[in-house]
PATOR-554043 format. One record per residue (C-alpha): x, z, y. Coordinates in Angstrom, 3 decimals, decimal comma, m for minus. Layout:
# residues N
+----------+----------+----------+
|       xx |       zz |       yy |
+----------+----------+----------+
|        X |        Z |        Y |
...
+----------+----------+----------+
***
This chain:
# residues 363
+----------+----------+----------+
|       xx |       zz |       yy |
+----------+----------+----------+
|  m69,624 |  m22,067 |  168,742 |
|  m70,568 |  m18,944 |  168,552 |
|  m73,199 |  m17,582 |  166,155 |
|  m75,305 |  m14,438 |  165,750 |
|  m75,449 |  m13,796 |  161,804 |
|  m78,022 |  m10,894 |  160,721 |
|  m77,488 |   m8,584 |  158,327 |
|  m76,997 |   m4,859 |  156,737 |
|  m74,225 |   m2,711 |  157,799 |
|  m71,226 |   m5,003 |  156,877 |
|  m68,765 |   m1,919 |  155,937 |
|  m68,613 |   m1,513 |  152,306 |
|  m68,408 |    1,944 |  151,399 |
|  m71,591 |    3,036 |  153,468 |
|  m73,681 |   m0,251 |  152,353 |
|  m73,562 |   m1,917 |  149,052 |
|  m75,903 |   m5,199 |  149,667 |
|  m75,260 |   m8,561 |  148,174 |
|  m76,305 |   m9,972 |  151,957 |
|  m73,127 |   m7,946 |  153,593 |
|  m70,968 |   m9,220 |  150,972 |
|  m71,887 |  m13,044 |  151,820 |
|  m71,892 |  m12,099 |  155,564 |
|  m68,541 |  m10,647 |  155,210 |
|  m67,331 |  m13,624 |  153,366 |
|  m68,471 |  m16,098 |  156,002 |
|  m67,225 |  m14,189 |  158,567 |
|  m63,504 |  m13,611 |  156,966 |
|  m63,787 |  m17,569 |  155,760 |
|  m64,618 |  m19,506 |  158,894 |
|  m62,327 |  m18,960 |  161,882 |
|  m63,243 |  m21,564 |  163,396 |
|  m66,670 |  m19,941 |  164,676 |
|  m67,147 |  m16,215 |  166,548 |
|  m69,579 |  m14,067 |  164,651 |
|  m71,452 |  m11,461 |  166,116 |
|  m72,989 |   m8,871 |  163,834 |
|  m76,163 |   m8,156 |  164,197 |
|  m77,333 |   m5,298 |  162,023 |
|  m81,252 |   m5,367 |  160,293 |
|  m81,694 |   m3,195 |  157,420 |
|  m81,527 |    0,605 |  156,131 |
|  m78,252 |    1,883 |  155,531 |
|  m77,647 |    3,471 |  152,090 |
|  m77,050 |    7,177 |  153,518 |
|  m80,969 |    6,301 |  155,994 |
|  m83,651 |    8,041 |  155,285 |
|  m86,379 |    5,803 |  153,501 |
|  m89,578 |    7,337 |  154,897 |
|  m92,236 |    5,474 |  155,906 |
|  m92,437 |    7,042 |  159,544 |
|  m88,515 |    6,803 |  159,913 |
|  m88,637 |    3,346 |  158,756 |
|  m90,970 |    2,175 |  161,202 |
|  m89,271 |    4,122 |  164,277 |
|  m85,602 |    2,299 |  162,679 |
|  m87,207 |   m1,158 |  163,041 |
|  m88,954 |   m0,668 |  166,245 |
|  m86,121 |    0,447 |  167,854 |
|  m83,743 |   m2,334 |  166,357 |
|  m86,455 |   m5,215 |  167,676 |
|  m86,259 |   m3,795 |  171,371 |
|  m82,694 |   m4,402 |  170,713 |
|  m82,900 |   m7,684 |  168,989 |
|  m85,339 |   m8,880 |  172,604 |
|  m82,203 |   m7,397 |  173,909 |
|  m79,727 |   m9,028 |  172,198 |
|  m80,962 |  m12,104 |  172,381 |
|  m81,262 |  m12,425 |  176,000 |
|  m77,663 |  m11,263 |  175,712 |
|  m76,146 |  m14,114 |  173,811 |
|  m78,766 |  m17,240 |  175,007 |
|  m76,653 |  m19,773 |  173,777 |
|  m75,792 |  m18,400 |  170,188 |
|  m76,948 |  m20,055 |  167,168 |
|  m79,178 |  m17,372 |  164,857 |
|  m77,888 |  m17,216 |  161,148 |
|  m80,550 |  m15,119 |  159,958 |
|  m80,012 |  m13,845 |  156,554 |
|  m83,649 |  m13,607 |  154,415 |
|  m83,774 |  m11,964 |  151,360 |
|  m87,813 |  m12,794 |  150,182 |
|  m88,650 |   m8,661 |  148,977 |
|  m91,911 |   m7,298 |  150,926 |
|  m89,790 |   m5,031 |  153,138 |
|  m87,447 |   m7,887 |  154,313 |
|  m90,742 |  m10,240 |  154,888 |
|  m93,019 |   m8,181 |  156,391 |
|  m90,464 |   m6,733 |  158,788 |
|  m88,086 |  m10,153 |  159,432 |
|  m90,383 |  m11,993 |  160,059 |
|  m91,401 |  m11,168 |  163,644 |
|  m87,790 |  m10,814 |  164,067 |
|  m87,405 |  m14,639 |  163,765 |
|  m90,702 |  m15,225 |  165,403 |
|  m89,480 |  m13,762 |  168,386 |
|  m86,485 |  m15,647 |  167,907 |
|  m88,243 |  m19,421 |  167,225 |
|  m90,436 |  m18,534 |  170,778 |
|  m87,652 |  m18,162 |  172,583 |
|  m86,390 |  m21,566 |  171,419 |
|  m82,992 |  m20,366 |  170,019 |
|  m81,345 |  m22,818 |  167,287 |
|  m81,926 |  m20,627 |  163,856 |
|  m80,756 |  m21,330 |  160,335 |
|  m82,173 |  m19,081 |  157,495 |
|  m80,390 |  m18,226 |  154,832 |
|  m82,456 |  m16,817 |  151,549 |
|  m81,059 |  m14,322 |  149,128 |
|  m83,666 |  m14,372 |  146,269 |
|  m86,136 |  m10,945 |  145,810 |
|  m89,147 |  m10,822 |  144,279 |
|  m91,432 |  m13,471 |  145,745 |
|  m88,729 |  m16,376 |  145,605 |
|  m90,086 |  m17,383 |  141,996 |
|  m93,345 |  m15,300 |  141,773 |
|  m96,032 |  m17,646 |  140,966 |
|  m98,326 |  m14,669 |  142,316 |
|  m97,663 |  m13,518 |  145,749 |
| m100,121 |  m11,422 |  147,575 |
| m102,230 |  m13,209 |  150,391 |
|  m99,996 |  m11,625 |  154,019 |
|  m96,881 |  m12,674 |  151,659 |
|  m97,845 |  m16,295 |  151,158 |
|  m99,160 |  m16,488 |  155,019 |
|  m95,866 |  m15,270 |  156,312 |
|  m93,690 |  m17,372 |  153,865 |
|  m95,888 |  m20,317 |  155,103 |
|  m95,044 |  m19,735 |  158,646 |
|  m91,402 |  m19,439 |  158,299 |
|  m90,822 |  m22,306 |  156,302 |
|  m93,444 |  m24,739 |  158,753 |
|  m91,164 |  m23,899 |  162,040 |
|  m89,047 |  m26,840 |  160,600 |
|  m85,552 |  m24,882 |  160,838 |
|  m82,832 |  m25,289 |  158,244 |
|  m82,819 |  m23,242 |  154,936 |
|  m80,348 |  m22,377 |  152,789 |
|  m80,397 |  m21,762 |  149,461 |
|  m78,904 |  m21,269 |  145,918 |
|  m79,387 |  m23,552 |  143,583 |
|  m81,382 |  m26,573 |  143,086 |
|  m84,679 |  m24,424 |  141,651 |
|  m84,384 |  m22,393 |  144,901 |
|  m85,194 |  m25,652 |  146,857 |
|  m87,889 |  m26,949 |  144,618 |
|  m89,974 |  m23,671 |  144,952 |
|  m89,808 |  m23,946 |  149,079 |
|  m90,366 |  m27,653 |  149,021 |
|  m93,393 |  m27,417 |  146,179 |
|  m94,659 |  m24,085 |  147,274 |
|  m94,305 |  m23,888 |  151,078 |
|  m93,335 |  m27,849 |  152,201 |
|  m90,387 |  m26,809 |  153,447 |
|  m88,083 |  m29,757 |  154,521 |
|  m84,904 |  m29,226 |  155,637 |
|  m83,795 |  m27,283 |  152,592 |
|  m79,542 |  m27,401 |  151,834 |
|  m78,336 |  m26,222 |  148,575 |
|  m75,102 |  m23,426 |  148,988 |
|  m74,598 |  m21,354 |  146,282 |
|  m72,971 |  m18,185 |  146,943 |
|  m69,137 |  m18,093 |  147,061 |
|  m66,394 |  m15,416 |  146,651 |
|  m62,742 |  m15,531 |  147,951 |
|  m60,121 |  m16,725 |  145,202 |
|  m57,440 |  m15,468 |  145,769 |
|  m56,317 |  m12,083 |  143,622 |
|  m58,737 |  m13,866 |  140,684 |
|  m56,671 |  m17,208 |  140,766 |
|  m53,781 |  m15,575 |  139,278 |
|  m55,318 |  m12,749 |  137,458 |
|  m54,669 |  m13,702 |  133,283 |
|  m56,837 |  m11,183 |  131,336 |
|  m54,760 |   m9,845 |  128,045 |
|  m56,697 |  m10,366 |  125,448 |
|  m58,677 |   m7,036 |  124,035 |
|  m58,856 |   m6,888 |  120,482 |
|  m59,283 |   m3,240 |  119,618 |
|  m60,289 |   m0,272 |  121,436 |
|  m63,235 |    0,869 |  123,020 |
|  m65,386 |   m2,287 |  125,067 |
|  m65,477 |   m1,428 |  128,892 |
|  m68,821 |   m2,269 |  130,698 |
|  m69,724 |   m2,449 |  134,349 |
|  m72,289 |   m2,593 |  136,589 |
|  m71,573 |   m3,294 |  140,447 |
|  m74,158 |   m2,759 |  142,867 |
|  m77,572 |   m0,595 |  143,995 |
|  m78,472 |    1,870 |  141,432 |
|  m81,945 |    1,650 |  141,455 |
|  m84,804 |    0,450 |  139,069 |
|  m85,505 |   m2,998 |  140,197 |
|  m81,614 |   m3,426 |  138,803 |
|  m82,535 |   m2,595 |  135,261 |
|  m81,714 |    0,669 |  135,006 |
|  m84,148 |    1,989 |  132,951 |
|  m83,115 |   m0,858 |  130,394 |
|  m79,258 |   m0,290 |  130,664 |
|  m79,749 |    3,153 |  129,906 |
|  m82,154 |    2,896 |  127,469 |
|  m79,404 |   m0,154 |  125,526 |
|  m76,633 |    2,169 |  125,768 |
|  m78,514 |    5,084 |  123,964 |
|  m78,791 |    2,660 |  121,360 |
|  m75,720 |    1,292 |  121,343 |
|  m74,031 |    4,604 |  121,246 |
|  m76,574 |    5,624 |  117,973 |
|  m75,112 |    2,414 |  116,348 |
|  m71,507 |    3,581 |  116,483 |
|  m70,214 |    1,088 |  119,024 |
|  m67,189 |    1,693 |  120,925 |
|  m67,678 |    1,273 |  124,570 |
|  m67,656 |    2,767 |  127,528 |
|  m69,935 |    1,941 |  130,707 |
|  m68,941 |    2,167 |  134,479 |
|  m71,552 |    2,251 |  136,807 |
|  m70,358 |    1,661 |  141,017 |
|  m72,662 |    1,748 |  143,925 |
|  m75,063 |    3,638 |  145,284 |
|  m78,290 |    5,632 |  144,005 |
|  m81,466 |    4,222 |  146,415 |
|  m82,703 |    7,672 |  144,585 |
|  m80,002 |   10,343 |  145,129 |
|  m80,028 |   11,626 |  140,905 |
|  m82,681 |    9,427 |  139,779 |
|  m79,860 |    7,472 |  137,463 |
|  m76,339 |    8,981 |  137,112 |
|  m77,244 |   12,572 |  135,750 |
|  m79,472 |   10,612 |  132,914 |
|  m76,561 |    8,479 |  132,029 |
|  m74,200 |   11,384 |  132,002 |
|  m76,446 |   13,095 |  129,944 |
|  m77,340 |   10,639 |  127,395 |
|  m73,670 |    9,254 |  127,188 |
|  m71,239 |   11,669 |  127,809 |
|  m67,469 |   10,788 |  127,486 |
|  m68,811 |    6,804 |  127,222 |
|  m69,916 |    6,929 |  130,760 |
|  m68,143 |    7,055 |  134,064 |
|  m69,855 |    6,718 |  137,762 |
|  m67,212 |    4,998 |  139,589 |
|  m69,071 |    5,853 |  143,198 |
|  m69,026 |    3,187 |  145,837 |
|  m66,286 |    1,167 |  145,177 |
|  m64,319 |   m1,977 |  147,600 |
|  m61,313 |   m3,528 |  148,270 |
|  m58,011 |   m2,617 |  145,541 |
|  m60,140 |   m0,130 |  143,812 |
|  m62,788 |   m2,800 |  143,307 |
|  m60,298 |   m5,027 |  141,851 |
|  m58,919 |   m2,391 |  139,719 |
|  m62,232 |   m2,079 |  138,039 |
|  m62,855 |   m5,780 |  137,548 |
|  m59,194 |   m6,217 |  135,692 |
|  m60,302 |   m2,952 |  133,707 |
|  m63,299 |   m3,932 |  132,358 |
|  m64,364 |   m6,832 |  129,531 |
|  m68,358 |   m7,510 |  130,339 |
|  m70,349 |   m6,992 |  133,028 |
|  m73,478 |   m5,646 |  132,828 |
|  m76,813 |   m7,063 |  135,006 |
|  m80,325 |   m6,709 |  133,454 |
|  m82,174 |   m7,236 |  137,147 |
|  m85,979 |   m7,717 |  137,384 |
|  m85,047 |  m10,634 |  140,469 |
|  m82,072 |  m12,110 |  141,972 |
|  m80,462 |  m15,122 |  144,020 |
|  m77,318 |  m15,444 |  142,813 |
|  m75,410 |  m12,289 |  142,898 |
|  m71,556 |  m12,219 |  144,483 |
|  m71,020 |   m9,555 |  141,955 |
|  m71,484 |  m12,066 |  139,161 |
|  m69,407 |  m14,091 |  140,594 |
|  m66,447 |  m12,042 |  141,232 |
|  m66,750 |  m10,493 |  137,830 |
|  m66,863 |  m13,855 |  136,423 |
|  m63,504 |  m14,808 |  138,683 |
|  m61,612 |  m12,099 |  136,560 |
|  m62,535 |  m13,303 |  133,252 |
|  m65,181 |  m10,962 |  132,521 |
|  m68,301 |  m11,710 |  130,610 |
|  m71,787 |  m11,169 |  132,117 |
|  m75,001 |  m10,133 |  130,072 |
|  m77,435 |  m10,580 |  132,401 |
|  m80,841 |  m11,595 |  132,734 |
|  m82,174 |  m14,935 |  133,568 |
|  m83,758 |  m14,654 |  137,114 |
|  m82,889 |  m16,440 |  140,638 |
|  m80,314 |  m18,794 |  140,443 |
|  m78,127 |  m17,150 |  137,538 |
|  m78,529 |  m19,715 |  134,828 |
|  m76,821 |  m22,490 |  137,443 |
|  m73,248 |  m20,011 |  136,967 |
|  m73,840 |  m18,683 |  133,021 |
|  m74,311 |  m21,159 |  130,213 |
|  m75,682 |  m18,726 |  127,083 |
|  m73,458 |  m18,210 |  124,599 |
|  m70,672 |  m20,305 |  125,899 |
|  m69,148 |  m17,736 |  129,566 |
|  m72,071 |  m15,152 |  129,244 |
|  m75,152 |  m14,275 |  127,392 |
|  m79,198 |  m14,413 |  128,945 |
|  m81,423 |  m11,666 |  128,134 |
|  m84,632 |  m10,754 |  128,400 |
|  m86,390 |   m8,633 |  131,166 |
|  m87,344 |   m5,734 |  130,428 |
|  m85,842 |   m5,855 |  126,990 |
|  m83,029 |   m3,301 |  125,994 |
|  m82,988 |   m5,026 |  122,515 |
|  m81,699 |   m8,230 |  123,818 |
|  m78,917 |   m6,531 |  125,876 |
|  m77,584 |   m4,497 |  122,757 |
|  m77,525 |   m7,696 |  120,372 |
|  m75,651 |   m9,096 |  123,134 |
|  m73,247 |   m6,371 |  123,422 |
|  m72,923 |   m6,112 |  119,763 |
|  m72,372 |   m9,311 |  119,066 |
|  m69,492 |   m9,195 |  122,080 |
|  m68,191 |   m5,771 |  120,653 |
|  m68,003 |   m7,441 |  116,647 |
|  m65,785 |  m10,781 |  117,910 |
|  m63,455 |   m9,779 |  120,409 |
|  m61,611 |  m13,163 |  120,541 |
|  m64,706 |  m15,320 |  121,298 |
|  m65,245 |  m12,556 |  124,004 |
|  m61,726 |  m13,361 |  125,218 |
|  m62,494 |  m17,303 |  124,939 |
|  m65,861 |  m16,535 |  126,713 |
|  m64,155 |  m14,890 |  129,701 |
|  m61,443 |  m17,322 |  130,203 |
|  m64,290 |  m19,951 |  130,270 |
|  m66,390 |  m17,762 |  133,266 |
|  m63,282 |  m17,519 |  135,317 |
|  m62,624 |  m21,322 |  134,879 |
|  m66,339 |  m21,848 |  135,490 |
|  m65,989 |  m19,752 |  138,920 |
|  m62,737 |  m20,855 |  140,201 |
|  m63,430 |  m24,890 |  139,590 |
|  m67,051 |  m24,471 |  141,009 |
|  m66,743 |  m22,432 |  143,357 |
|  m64,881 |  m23,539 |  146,753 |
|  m64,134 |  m21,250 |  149,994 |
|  m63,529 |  m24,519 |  151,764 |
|  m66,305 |  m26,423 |  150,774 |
|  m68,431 |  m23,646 |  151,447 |
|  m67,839 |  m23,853 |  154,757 |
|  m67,533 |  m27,133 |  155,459 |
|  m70,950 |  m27,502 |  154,233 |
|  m71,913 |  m24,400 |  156,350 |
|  m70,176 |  m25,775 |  159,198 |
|  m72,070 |  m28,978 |  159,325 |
|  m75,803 |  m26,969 |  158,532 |
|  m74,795 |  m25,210 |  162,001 |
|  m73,609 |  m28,645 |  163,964 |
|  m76,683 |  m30,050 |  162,370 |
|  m79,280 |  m27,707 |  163,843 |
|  m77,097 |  m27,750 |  167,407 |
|  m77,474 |  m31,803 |  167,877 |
|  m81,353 |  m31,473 |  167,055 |
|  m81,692 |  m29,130 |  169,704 |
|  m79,735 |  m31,280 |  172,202 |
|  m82,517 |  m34,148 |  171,457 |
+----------+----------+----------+
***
């Protein structure tokens, strides 16, 4: 079978995105199906401009019409992360898509209006319609589901939690860190929707208090020097910008460092949790999305607060002041991940969402 999956730019030291990362992962995981990329979304190095962002997406629906016609026996994997910019623009893409009677799954990645209780009125209308064409939806977690089925009637909701490959993490052992300074990470878009302002803002403190650490931040800026010349700033010596980082150097980072760092307004469930979690780090992240399904609080992470720098430096602190229930806490997030969290299962599951939407076309 083969299958159209839509997404960002899938290479990942032009794009960091969450989506590419599960798109690459399906892709690399399930042989027994032929991808073919299509690419929606701004690139990281794209200009962000209203007037450029409306050319970018007109031109890339002629070429979706195109496309289509192209491949008219592909199923549509249409990746559908619920932020205004991915709504208001996707979904004509997968109108366009549902009138020409091509077999669609849609696969959400959390944003902003997943859990909002409060979504303006064009939001709510468009969610409606996408979730009444009866395709199949896939989400995280088990609270995803209930908000589509409670909020929008959706039916033919199928829980699949994100999932990482295995196999470097499977034999990484972490040696235990009892001294020395505490090294913190952040993977992914620097940008304020991320927690930024709240990272920085905890690490001030935490460097006022005397703690030992040092923070990494890797990815992009959405802003070019909105973020790293403040951290470099404030910090000093404590703080390192990694730059876009992938593959052995990614891994490198992940065996290097002891927590990782999330304070996020939204998410779905992040891959760089996950991964993070695989090597026996600890996360401190924030309760949104789906994370609370991966990290139990105060057993292989600790929940803070939005918005709430205090919370994030008593978490730290308490990390920093009992290194070997740190070390306990990240063997138990790499056991949680690598029992949990199956490559095969994955898409076995996936496998049967696609043959499941093929046969109900055939009748």
């Amino acid at each position: 079978m083969d299958i159209i999956i839509v997404a960002p730019s899938l290479d990942p030291t032009v794009n960091v995105s969450g989506v590419s990362a599960v798109a690459n992962f399906i892709i690399h995981n399930n042989p027994s199906r032929q991808y073919l990329h299509f690419q929606q979304g701004k690139g990281d190095t794209e200009s962000g401009h209203l007037i450029s962002r409306a050319s970018r997406i007109c031109r890339t629906y002629r070429h979706w019409k195109s496309f289509l016609s192209t491949h008219p026996d592909c199923l549509v994997h249409y990746n559908f992360p619920l932020d205004a910019p991915s709504i208001l623009r996707d979904y004509w893409f997968m109108a366009l898509a549902v009138r020409k009677k091509r077999k669609m799954v849609v696969h959400i990645h959390g944003g902003l209006y997943l859990f909002k209780t409060k979504r303006p009125w064009v939001i709510n209308r468009l969610l409606k319609s996408v979730f009444q064409w009866g395709l199949p939806v896939i989400v995280q977690s088990d609270k995803e589901e209930a908000v589509l089925k409670n909020d929008f009637k959706a039916e033919k909701v199928q829980v699949l939690a994100n999932c990482i490959d295995l196999g470097d993490a499977q034999t990484f052992k972490r040696e235990p860190c009892l001294h020395g300074p505490l090294e913190i990470v952040y993977l992914g878009r620097i940008e304020p929707n991320k927690g930024m302002d709240d990272m920085l803002k905890a690490a001030e403190m935490l460097k006022r208090r005397g703690v030992n650490f040092r923070l990494h931040l890797a990815g992009k800026e959405q802003t070019a020097g909105a973020y790293i010349p403040r951290f470099e700033k404030a910090l000093g010596s404590q703080f390192v910008y990694e730059g876009i980082v992938s593959g052995a150097k990614k891994e490198q980072l992940m065996k290097k460092c002891q927590v990782f760092l999330l304070p996020s307004l939204y998410e779905g469930l992040p891959m760089s949790l996950l991964e993070c979690m695989s090597y026996g780090m600890v996360p401190v992240t924030t309760n949104v999305g789906s994370i609370s399904t991966v990290v139990e609080n105060g057993k292989n992470g600790f929940l803070v607060h939005q918005k709430d720098a205090d919370s994030i430096v008593t978490a730290i602190t308490t990390i920093d002041q009992d290194r070997q229930r740190m070390n306990e806490m990240g063997l138990l997030a790499q056991s949680t991940i690598i029992h949990q969290f199956s490559p095969q299962q994955y898409i076995t599951t996936l496998n049967h969402i696609y043959d499941s939407e093929v046969k109900t076309h055939l009748h």
